[in-house]
N, C-alpha and C positions, 0 to 999 in steps of 0.2 A: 504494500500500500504506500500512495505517496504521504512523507511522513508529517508533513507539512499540515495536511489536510485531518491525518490522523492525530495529532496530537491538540490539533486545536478545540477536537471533538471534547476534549477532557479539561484543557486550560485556554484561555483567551489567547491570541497571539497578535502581535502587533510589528509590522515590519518595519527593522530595525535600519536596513541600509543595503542594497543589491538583494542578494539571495538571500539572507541572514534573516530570523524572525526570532523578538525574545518572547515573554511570556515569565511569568510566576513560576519559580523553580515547585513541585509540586513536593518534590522529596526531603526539603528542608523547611523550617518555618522563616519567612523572611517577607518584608514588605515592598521591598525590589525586584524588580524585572531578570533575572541573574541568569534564565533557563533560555540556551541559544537555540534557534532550531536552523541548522543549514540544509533548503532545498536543493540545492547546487548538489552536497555533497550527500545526501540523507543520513545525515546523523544529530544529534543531537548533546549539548555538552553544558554542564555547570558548573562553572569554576570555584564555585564558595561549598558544595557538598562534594565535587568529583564524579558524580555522574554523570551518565556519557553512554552512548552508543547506538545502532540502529535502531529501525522502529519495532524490531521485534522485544528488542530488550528493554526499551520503553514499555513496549506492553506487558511483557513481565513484571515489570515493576509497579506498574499502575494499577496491572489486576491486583498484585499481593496489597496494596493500597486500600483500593476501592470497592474490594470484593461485597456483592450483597448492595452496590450501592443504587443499583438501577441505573445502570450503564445504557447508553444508546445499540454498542454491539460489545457482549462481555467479550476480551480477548480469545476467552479457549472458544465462544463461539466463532469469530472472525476468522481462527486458526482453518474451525474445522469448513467453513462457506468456502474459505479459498482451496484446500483438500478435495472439497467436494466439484470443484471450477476442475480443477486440475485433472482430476475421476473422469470429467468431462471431457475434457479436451484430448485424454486418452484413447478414450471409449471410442468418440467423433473419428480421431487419426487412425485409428487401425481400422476402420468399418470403411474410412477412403481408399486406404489402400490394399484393402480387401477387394475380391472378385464381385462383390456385391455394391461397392462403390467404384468399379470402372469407368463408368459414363461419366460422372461426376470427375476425376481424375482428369479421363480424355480431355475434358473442356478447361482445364487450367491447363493444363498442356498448351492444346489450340490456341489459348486465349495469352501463350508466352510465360507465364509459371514458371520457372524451373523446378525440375527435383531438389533439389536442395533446399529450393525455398518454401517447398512444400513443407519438408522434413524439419529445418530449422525452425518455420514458424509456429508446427505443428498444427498445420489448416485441414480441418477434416468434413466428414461428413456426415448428415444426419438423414438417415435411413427416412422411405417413407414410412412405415408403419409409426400411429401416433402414439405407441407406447413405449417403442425400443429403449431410451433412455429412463423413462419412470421402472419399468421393470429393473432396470440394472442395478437403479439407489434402491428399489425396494429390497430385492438380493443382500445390497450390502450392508442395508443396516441404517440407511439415511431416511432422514423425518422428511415426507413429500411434503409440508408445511415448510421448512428452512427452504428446500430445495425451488420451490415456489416464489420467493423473497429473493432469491437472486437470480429471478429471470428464468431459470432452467427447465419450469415444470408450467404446465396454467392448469386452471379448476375449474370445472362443466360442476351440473349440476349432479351427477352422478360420480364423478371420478377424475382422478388427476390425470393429465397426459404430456404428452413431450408439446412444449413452446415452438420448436425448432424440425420440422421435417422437410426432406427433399432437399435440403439444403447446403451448398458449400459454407463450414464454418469456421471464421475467419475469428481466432481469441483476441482478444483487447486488453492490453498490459496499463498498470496506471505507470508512472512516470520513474517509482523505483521498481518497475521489474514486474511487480506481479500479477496475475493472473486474475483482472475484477468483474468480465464480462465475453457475452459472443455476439457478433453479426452474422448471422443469416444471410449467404447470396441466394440467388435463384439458379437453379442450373439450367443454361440459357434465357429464354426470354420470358420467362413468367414473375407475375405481380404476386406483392411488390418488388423490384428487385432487390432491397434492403431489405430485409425484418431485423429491425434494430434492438437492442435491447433497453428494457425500463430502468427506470431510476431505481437503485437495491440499496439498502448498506454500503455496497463495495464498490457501488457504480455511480457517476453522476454525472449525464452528457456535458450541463455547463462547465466540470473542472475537466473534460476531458481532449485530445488530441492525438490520434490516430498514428499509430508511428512514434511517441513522444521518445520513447525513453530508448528506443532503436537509435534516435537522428538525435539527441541532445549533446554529444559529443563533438557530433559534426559540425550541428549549428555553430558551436561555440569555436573551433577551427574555423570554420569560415566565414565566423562574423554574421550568417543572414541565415534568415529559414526560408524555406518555396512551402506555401502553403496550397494544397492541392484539395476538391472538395473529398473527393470519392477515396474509398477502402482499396479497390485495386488499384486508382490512381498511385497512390501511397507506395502500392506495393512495385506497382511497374515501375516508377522512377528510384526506388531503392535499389533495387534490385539491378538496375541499368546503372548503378555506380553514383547516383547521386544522393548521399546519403542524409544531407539533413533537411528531409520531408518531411510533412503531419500531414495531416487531412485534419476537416474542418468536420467530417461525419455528417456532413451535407444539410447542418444547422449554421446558424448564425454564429458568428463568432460574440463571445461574450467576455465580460469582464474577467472571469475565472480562466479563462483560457489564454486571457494578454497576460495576467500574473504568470501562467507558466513560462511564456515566452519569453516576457521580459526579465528572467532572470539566467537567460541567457544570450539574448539579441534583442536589439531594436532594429534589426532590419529585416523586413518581410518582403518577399518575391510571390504575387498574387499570380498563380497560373489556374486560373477556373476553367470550365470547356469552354467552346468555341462559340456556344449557340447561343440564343439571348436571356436565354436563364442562368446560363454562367455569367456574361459579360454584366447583366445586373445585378446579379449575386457580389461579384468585383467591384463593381461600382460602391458598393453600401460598404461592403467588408472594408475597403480603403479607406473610407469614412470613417467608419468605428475606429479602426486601428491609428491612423493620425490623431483621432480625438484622445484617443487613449496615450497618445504620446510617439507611437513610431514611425520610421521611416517608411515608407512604402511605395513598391513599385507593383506594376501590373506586365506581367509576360502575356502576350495575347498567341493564340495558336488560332489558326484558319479555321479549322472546323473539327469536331469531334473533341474526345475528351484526351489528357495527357498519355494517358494505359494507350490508345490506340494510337493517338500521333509518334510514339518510339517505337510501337510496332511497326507501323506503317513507312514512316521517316525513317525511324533509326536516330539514338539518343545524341549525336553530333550536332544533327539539325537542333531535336530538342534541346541541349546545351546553347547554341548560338539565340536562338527566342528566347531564354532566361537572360542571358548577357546584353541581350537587347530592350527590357522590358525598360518601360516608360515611367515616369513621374505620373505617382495616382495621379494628380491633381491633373497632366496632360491628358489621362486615359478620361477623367472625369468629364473635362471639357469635351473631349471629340466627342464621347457619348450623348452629349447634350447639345450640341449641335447638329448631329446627327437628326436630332426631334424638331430643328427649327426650320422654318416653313424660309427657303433662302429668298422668294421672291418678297415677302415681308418687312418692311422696315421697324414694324413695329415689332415682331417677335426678334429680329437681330438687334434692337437697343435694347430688348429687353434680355438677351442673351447675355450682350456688355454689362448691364447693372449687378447682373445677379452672378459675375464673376467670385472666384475668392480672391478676398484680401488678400495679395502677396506682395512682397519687396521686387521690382519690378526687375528682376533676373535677365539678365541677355538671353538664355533660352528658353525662357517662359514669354518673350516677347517675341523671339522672332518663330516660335512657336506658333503661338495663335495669329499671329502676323499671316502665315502660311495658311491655315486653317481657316481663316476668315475670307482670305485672300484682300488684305486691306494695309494700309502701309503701318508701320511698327511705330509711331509716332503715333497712333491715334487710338494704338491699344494702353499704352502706358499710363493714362488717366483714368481710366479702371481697375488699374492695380493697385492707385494709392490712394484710392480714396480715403 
């Protein structure tokens, strides 16, 4: 679990400076802030008692703490949800690469997969029948009530059944590593093609980032992330060597998810699909993330999504579109000129007014200069207003 997320569940935390969050040492009596938590690093450390260490040993120590105290998730139960993910993600990988999950297989193949990434990520499969999975935890001993709380199980009115059928299942790590949720593909073209998972204990779309804790090495090497919307998206451009992606999991980006980001990059490479639900998906995401404080650029790609433009292309090209991507703020503009009626005088001043404020930049001037097709002297009095 990310440990950030988890320890706050028990003590307030309050961010101290970069990655760093303090909070009330829990372990000693003290009226000061003294208990560090480092996201960057997931550990945690108090220099006035000497406590210290992952979030597992936090949890140990909290249950022996708080035990009996009505906890949101006691630790030996979180131990045993993630056990039970894990059981999961077992069960799903051998049944893909079982004679019974070949079709399924075949199509990540087609679709560019490799084995290994098969193997490494452990992406598997969920049989159609709707009980394969409920039967397995009943077998082993698992409460179909817990099993239900984190996604795995749903409840008719007669009986519990598997969440998850016919489906490629792709695990979702939170940020230090472990195992808090699954997405559901379709194998080929059937609806939806996500079945996403709900909000659990262990899961929470808002803090969450597709890829995080795969690419958060990389980001921080090379300074910027490519945020991509889609799960294969994620996986195609990893996989093709460019390792510091996330996906957005095909929501809005939100607060909880710039905190992850920003404590490792302020600079974001927006490559959304090609069609007009990505490019205005891009358009807002830009938005949010400048307002939130970061740098941001927008990669546009012709048509289709990034998974198929390096199939198609081949990741060189896709490489030269990221090194070429655009000032949101350019990408924003062209967007919205795009909407304006050019024979109009009235909707092109009103194009000009409702510019943003910016410090009138040489290439934000002869930018729109171009884009307007109007001389660069008569945009720069829109820029400072």
């Amino acid at each position: 679990m990310e440990i950030v997320d988890i320890i706050s569940r028990y003590i307030p935390l309050r961010r101290k400076n970069g990655h760093v969050y303090q909070g009330l040492c829990p372990f000693h009596i003290s009226k000061e802030p003294t208990l560090e938590v480092d996201r960057q690093g997931q550990v945690f450390y108090c220099p006035v008692c000497g406590n210290g260490g992952d979030v597992g040993f936090f949890l140990k120590k909290i249950g022996a703490i708080k035990e009996g105290a009505g906890m949101e998730i006691p630790p030996e139960k979180e131990i045993r949800l993630i056990e039970a993910l894990l059981l999961a993600a077992l069960f799903y990988h051998r049944i893909l690469i079982s004679p019974g999950g070949q079709k399924a297989f075949q199509y990540l193949l087609e679709r560019g997969v490799r084995e290994e990434t098969i193997r490494d990520r452990m992406i598997g499969y969920a049989p159609r029948q709707r009980d394969a999975l409920t039967k397995y935890f009943l077998e082993k001993g698992y409460d179909p009530v817990e099993m239900t709380e984190i996604g795995l199980l749903v409840r008719n009115e007669r009986m519990y059944q598997d969440r998850y059928y016919n489906r490629i299942m792709l695990p979702v790590e939170d940020v230090g590593g472990s195992l808090v949720a699954f997405v559901g593909r379709s194998v080929g073209t059937g609806k939806p093609k996500y079945l996403l998972p709900p909000d659990t204990p262990l899961f929470h779309k808002r803090r969450s980032l597709f890829n995080f804790n795969k690419a958060k090495e990389a980001i921080m090497e090379n300074g910027e992330v490519v945020l991509v919307e889609g799960y294969m998206d994620a996986l195609s451009v990893y996989q093709a060597g460019i390792a510091n992606v996330v996906a957005s999991q095909g929501t809005s980006i939100t607060p909880e998810m710039a905190d992850l980001l920003r404590d490792y990059t302020k600079k974001v490479i927006i490559c959304y699909d090609g069609d007009d639900a990505g490019r205005y998906g891009a358009y807002h995401t830009s938005k949010t993330l400048e307002e939130l404080g970061f740098d941001v650029k927008v990669a546009l790609i012709p048509e289709g999504d990034p998974d198929e433009f390096i199939r198609t292309k081949g990741v060189e090209e896709f490489r030269r579109i990221l090194s070429n991507a655009a000032p949101a703020r350019h990408f924003r503009w062209k967007y919205d000129w795009g909407k304006v009626d050019k024979e109009s005088a009235v909707e092109k001043l009103y194009f000009l007014m409702q510019l943003e404020e910016e410090e009138a930049e040489t290439e934000d001037v002869e930018f729109l200069a171009r884009l307007l097709e109007i001389p660069p002297q008569k945009i720069i009095p829109y820029l400072q207003r």
